[in-house]
C-alpha positions in Angstrom: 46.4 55.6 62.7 48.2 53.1 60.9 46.3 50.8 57.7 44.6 48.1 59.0 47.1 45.3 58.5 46.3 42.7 55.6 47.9 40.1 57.1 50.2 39.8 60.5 52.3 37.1 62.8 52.3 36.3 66.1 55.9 37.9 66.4 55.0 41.1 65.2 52.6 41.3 68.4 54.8 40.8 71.0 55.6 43.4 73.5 54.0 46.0 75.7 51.0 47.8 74.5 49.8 51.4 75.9 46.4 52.7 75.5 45.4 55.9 74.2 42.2 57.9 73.9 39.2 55.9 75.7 42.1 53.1 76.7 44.2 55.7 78.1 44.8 53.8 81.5 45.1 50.4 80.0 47.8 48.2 78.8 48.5 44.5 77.7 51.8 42.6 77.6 51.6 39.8 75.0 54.0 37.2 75.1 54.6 34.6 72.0 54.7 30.8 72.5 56.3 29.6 69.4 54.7 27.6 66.6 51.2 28.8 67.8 50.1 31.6 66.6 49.3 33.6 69.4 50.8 33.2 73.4 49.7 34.4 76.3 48.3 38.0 78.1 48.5 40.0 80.8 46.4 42.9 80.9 46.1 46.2 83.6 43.0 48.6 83.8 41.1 46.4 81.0 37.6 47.6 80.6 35.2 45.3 82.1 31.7 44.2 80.3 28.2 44.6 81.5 27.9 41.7 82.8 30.5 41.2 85.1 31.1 45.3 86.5 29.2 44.3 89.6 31.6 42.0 90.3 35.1 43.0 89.2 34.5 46.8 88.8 34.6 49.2 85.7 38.0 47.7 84.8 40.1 44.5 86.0 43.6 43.7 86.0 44.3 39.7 84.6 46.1 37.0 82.4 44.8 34.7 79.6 46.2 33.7 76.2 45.8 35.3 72.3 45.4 34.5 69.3 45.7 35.9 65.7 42.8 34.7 63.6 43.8 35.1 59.8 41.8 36.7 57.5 39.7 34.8 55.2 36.8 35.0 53.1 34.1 36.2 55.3 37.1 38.2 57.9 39.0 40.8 55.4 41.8 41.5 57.9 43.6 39.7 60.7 41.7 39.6 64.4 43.7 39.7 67.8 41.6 37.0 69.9 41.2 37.4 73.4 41.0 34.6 76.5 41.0 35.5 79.8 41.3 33.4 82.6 39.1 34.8 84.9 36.4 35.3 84.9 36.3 31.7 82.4 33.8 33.3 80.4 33.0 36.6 79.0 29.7 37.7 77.8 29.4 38.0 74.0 29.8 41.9 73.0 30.9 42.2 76.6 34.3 42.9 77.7 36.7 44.0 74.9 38.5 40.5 73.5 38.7 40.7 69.8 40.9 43.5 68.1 42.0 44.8 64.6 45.8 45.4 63.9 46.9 48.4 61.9 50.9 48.9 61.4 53.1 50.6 59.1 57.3 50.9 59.8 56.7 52.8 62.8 53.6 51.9 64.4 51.8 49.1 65.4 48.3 49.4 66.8 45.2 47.2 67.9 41.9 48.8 68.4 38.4 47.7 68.6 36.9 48.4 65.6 33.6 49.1 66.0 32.7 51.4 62.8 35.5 51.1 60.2 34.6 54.9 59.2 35.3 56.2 62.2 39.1 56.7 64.1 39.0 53.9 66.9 38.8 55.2 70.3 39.6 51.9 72.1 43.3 51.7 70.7 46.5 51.0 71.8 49.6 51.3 70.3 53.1 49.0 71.3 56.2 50.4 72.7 59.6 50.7 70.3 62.8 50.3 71.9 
């Protein structure tokens, strides 16, 4: 793994992202819209909350937007924000939707990073051409 990035843009993001380890069969395409800070989502084999596997399944395929919230005082490092379309509202702690970026000059990753001490399971990592 990469160091969790310190700081990141929106156009650093862009592209096509494959899973590995737990998010082996997923992937997300983010596209930028420009002067926003983030753009919008498409995602394939995303692993579905609690609350909503009865009704979509274990994983979903969908669209939605992102966004990159800065880090700050009480947020050390940058956050990749989730927003899916459907269903309109995800469960808090629920489906995957917020995600840490780690990069150096050959890799770019976002994971869920649920214990910093640990390598993240949930990651994916985006395609160089």
């Amino acid at each position: 793994m990469p160091p969790k990035s310190k700081a990141v843009i929106a156009s650093e993001l862009v592209g096509t992202f494959k899973g590995a380890k737990d998010a082996d069969d997923a992937g997300i395409v983010l596209k930028e819209k420009h002067g926003q800070g983030g753009g919008t989502l498409s995602v394939r084999n995303w692993p579905t909350g609690d609350y909503y596997r009865d009704s979509l399944g274990a994983t979903f395929d969908g669209t939605g937007t992102w966004e990159i919230q800065p880090a700050s005082k009480t947020v050390k490092n940058p956050l990749l924000h989730l927003h899916f379309e459907e269903p309109k509202e995800f469960a808090s702690g629920g489906t995957v939707d917020m995600l840490s970026v780690a990069s150096d000059s050959k890799r770019t990753v976002i994971y869920e990073d649920t214990d910093p001490d640990v390598c993240p399971k949930f990651r994916l990592e985006l395609r160089r051409n």
